[in-house]
N, C-alpha and C positions, 0 to 999 in steps of 0.2 A: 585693867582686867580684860578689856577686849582683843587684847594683843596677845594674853594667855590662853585666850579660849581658839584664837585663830595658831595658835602655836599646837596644842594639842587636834585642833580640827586640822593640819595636817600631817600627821600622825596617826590618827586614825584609820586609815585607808589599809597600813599594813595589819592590822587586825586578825585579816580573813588573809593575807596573804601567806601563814602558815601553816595553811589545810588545803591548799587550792594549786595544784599539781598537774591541772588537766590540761590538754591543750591551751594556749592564753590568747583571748584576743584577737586576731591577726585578719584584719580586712581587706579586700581586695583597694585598689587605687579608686579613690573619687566615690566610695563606699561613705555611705551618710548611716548615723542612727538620730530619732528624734525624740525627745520626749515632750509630752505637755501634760502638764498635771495642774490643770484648772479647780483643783479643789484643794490645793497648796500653794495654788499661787505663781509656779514655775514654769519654765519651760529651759532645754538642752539641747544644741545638738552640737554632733560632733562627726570629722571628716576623717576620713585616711587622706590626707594630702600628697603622703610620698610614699612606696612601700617599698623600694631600694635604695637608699636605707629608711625602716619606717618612719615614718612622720605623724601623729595624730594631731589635730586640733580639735578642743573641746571651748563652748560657748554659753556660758549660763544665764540664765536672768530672771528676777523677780524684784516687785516693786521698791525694796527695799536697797539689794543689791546687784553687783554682777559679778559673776566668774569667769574666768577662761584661763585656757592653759594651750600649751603647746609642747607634746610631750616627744621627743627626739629621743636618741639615748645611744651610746657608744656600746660595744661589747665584748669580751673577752671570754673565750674557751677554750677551755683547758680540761683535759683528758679527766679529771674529778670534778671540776664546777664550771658552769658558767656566770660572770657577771652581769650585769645589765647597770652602766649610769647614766641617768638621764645628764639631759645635756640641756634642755627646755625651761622655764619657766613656768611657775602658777601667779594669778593675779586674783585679787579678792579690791571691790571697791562698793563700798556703802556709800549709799545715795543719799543720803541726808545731809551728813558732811564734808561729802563730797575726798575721805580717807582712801587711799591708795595703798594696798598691803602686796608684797610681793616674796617668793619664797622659791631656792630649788630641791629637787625631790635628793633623797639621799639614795645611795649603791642598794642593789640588793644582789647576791651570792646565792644562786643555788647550788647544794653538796649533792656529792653522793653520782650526778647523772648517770654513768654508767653500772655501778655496782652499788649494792645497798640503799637504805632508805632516803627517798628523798629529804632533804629541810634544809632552811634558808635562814637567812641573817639579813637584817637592815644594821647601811654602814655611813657615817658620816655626819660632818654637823650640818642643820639645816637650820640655816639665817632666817627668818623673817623680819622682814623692813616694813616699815611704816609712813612711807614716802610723804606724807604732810608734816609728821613730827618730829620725823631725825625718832623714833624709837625704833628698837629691837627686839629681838626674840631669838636666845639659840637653844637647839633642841641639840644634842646629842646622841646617836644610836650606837650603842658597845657592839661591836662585831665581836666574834668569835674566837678569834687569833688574839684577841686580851683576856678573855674570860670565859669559861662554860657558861654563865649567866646572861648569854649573848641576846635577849628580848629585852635587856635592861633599858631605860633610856630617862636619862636629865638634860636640864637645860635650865636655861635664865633670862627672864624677861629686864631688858634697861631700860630708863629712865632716857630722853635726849641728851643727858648729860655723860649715860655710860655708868651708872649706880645702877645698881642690882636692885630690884622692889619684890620681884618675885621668883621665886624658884620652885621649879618642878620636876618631880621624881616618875617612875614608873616603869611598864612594863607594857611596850609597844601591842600584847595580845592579849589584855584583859584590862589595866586602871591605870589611874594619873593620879598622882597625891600634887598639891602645890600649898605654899608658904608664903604668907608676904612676906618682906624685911625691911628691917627700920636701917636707916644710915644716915650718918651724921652730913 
């Protein structure tokens, strides 16, 4: 179950990312943010490392667990869209048992840049691993070039053995439905 809930907790992030159009992000080199939130328990920070070509690192931590990422990303433009694929890694590891979860971000497509309304698409399957127990997790995101229902997104949580126990439906800008399943 906790390999589904980190399957959709990365998934989540694009949410907001089909309303949000404004300039993005972009820090100068050696450019820090911090956060500390001592009545939740956490604390983040995160660097511009590189910024030709960008590089971010992000660093999380609470007593439970830790986060960090390091978000790189290739890019393509083109007279109607730009792509962006990261290129980086996310890492999730809980303290207790000492689990090691790791995952990469999937493409996102902006349309439209030059003429007409902006909107985007998330593309690609996104593995999650389970580095202590040989489990998985793939999420898939339906671009657009298969379907008009391009915010769809399934996926399937494995067993170490590579069986299917859960599967998950949804729709990357509002819910997740998921199923256990029985297998012989």
């Amino acid at each position: 179950m906790r390999l589904m809930y980190l399957a959709v907790f990365s998934a989540i992030p694009y949410a907001c990312v089909s309303r949000r159009y404004s300039k993005p992000f972009n820090p100068l080199l050696a450019e820090t943010y911090e956060l500390i939130r001592e009545d939740k328990g956490y604390a983040c920070i995160a660097e511009q490392v590189s910024h030709h070509p960008p590089v971010t690192c992000l660093h999380a931590e609470h007593e439970k667990w830790t986060f960090w990422q390091e978000y790189k990303m290739d890019s393509k433009f083109r007279p109607t869209y730009f792509k962006v694929t990261p290129t980086g890694s996310v890492h999730f590891k809980i303290r207790h048992n000492n689990e090691h979860y790791s995952w990469q971000k999937p493409s996102t497509t902006i349309h439209n840049i030059i003429l007409g309304q902006l909107w985007n698409d998330q593309e690609g399957t996104v593995t999650i691993t389970n580095h202590s127990t040989g489990q998985k997790a793939c999420l898939f995101f339906t671009p657009y070039k298969y379907t008009k229902h391009f915010t769809k997104i399934k996926g399937e949580v494995y067993d170490s053995d590579g069986n299917v126990i859960i599967q998950i439906k949804g729709d990357w800008t509002s819910h997740y439905q998921y199923k256990t399943c029985k297998y012989k």
